[in-house]
matplotlib code that plots the C-alpha trace (Angstrom):
import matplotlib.pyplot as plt

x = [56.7, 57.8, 59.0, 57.2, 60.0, 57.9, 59.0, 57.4, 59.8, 60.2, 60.6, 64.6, 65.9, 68.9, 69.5, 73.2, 73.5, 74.1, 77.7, 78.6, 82.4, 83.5, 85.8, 82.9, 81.7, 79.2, 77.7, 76.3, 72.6, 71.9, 73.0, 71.4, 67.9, 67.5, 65.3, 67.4, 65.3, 65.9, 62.8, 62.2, 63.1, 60.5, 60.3, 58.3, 57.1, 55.0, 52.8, 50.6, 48.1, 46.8, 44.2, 43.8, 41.5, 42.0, 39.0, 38.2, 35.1, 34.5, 36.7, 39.5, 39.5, 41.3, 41.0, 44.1, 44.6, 47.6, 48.8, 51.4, 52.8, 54.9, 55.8, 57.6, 59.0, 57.8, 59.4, 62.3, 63.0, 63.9, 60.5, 58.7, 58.8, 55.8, 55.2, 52.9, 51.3, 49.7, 48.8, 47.1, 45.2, 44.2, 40.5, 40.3, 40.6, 44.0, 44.2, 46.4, 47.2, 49.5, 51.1, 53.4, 55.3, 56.1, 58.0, 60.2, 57.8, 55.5, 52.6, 51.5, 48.9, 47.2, 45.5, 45.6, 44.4, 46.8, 46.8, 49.8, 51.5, 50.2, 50.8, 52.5, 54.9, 55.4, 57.6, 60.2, 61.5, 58.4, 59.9, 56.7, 58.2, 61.8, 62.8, 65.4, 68.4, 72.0, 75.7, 77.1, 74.9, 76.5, 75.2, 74.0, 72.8, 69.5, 67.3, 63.7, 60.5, 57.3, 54.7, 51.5, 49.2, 47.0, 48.5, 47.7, 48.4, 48.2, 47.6, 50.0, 52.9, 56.4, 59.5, 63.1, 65.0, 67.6, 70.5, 70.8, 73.5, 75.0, 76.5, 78.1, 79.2, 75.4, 73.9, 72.0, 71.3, 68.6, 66.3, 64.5, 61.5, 60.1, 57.5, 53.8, 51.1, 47.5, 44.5, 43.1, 44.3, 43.4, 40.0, 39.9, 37.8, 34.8, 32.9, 32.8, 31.2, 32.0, 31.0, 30.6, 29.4, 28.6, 26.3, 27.3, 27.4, 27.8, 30.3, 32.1, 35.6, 37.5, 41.5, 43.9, 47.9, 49.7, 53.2, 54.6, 58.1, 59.8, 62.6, 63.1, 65.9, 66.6, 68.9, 68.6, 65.6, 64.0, 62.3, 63.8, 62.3, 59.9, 58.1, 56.4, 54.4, 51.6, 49.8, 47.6, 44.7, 41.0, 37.7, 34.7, 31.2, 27.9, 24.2, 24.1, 27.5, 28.4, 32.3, 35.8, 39.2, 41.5, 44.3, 44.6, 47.3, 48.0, 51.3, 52.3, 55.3, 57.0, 59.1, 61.1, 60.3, 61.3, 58.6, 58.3, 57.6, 54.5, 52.9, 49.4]
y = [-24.2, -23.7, -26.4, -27.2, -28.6, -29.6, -32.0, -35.0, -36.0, -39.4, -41.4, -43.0, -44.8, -47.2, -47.1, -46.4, -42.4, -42.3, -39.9, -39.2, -40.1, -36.9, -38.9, -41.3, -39.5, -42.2, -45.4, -48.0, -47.8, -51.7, -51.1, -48.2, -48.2, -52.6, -53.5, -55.5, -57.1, -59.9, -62.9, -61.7, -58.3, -55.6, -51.9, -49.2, -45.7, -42.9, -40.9, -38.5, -37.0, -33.7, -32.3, -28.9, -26.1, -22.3, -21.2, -17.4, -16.1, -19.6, -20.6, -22.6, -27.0, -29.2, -32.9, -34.7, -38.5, -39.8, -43.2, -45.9, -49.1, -52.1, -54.5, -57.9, -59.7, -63.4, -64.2, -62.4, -63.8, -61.6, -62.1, -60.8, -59.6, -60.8, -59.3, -59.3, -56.0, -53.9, -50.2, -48.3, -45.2, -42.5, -43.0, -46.1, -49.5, -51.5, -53.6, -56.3, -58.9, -59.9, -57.3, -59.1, -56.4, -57.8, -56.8, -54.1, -52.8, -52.4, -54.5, -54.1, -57.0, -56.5, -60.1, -62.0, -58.8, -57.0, -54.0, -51.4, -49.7, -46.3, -44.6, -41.7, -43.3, -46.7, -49.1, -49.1, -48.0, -48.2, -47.6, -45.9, -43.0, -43.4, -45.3, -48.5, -46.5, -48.5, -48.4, -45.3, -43.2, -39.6, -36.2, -33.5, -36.4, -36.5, -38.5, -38.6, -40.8, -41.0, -41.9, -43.4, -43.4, -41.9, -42.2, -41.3, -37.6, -36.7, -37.5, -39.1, -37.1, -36.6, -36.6, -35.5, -37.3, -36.0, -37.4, -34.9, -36.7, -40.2, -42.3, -44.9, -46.2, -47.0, -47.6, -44.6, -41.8, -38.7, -38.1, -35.4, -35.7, -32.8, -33.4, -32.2, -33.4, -33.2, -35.4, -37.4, -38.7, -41.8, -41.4, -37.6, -34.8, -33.9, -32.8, -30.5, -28.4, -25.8, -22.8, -18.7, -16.7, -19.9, -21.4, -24.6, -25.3, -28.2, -26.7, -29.4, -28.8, -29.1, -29.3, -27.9, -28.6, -30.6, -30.0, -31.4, -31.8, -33.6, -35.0, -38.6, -40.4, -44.9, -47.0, -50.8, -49.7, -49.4, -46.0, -43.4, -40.1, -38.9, -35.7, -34.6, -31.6, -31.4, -28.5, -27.3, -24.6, -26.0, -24.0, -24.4, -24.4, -23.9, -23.6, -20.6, -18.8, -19.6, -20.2, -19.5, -20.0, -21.3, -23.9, -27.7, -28.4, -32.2, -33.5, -36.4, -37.1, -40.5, -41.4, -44.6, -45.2, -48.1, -50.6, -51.2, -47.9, -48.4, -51.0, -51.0]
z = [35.9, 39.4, 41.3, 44.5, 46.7, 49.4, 51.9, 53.1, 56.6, 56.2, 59.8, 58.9, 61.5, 61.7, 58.0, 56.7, 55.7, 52.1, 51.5, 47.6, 47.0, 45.3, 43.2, 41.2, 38.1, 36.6, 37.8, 35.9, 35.1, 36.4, 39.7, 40.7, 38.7, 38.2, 41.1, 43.3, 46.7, 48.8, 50.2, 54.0, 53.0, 54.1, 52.8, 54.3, 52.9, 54.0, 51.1, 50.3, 47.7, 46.7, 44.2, 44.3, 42.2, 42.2, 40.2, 39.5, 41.3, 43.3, 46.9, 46.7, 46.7, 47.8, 48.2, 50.2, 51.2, 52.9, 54.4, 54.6, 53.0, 53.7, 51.5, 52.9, 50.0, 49.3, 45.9, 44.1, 40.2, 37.2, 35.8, 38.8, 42.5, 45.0, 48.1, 50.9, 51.0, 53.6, 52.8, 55.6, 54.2, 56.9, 58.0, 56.2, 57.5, 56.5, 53.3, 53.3, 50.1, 47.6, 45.4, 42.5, 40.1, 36.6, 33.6, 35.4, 36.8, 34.1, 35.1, 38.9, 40.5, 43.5, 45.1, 41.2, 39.5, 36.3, 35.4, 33.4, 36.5, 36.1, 39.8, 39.7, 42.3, 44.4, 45.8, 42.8, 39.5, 36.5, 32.9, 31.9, 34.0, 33.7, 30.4, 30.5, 30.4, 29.6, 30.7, 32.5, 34.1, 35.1, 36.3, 33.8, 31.4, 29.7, 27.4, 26.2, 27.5, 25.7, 28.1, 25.8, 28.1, 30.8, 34.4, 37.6, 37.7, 34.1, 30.2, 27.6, 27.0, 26.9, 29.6, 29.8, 32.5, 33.9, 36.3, 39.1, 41.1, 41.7, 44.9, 43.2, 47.3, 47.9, 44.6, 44.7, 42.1, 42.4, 38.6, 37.4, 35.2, 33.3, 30.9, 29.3, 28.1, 26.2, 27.4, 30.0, 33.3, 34.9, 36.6, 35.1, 37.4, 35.3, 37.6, 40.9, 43.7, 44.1, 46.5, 45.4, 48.2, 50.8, 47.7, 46.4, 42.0, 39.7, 37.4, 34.3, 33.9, 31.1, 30.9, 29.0, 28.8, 31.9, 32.8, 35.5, 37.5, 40.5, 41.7, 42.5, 44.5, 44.0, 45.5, 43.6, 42.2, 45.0, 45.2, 48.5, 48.0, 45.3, 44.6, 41.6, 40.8, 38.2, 37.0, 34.1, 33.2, 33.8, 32.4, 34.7, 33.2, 35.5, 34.4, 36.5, 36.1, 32.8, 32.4, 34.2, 34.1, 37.0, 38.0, 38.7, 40.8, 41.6, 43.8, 45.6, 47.9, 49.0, 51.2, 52.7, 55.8, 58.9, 58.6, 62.2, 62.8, 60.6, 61.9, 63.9]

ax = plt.figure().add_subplot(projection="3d")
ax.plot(x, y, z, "-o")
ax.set_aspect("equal")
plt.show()
């Protein structure tokens, strides 16, 4: 699958410039990949969304939300991190409450309310994505994740992670994830318009295989650049054109961002 490499500029001002000291090889998985945060501590990013369908005989789709979050952290214990959220979606009003991550990042609650942390992306590190690895962590090394249920892009599946590079100086280190999948994704497309000729249909869709890819960059645990690419085959059915074959694409991109700079 090719890669998408597309770039989300992140607005990064007055935060240290992160250097690789040639001479580390490894660095222990707890300090780069264990969320670390501080109480009074606030963390910005910039993100966006896209769904896309290239469908045989019908004009191309694309659906596309963006917007912005910072989190100022209230509480920070082993057993969970709370923060008071505000997320600022474009053309939608701002939502501000209390966002409390639990076991590693597991379990995400937004104002009292659980759920399993299935975004494809956020604030920091979610083992459902990235495993809990141990000890020394060094480029070129890889190992497996099973992911057992439906996310936010894509279906159950399975990962290889692999460590692209480490900064052992700033507690940094950049992953790859590779994986595929057969199923479902959280709140799956079954339906769409679609236009032929300026005339609008109600086609079903059906999905086959997902693989996806991206790169993703943490420091503490705390999540600095993320991009992943999904993509798999759909079949569209309509009453009045019968079937055809196309693409799904899906991406996101995330990025750290000064939270002043993000404010109303």
């Amino acid at each position: 699958m090719k890669k998408p490499w597309l770039i989300l500029v992140a607005v990064w001002v007055g935060l240290p410039v992160l250097r690789a000291n040639a001479n580390d090889r490894s660095i222990d998985a707890s300090r780069c990949l264990e969320t670390k945060m501080e109480v009074s501590q606030e963390i910005g990013n910039v993100f966006s969304r896209a769904v896309a369908f290239q469908v045989n005989g019908y004009d191309p789709l694309v659906y596309r939300v963006s917007g912005t979050g910072i989190y100022k952290v209230e509480r920070f214990t082993p057993d969970e991190i709370v923060t008071n959220s505000t997320f600022l979606y474009d053309g939608r009003a701002a939502s501000t409450g209390e966002t409390t991550i639990k076991d590693g990042g597991r379990t995400i609650c937004w104002k009292g309310n659980c759920s399993t942390a299935t975004d494809a992306s956020g604030v920091s590190i979610n083992p459902l994505f990235w495993g809990t690895p141990k000890g020394k962590l060094h480029a070129g090394q890889t190992w497996e994740v099973v992911i057992s249920v439906p996310w936010e892009l894509g279906p159950p599946g399975k990962e290889i992670v692999k460590v692209i590079s480490v900064d052992p100086t700033n507690d940094t280190i950049t992953l790859e994830r590779t994986g595929e999948g057969e199923g479902e994704s959280v709140n799956e497309i079954k339906q769409l318009h679609l236009v032929k000729d300026k005339q609008t249909y109600a086609v079903e869709v059906s999905a086959g295989k997902a693989k996806w890819d991206g790169l993703t960059t943490f420091r503490r645990g705390v999540i600095l650049s993320d991009e992943l690419l999904v993509e798999r085959p759909v079949t569209v059915t309509s009453k009045e054109l019968g079937q055809s074959s196309g693409i799904e694409r899906q991406y996101i991109l995330l990025n750290a961002a000064q939270p002043d700079l993000l404010r109303e």
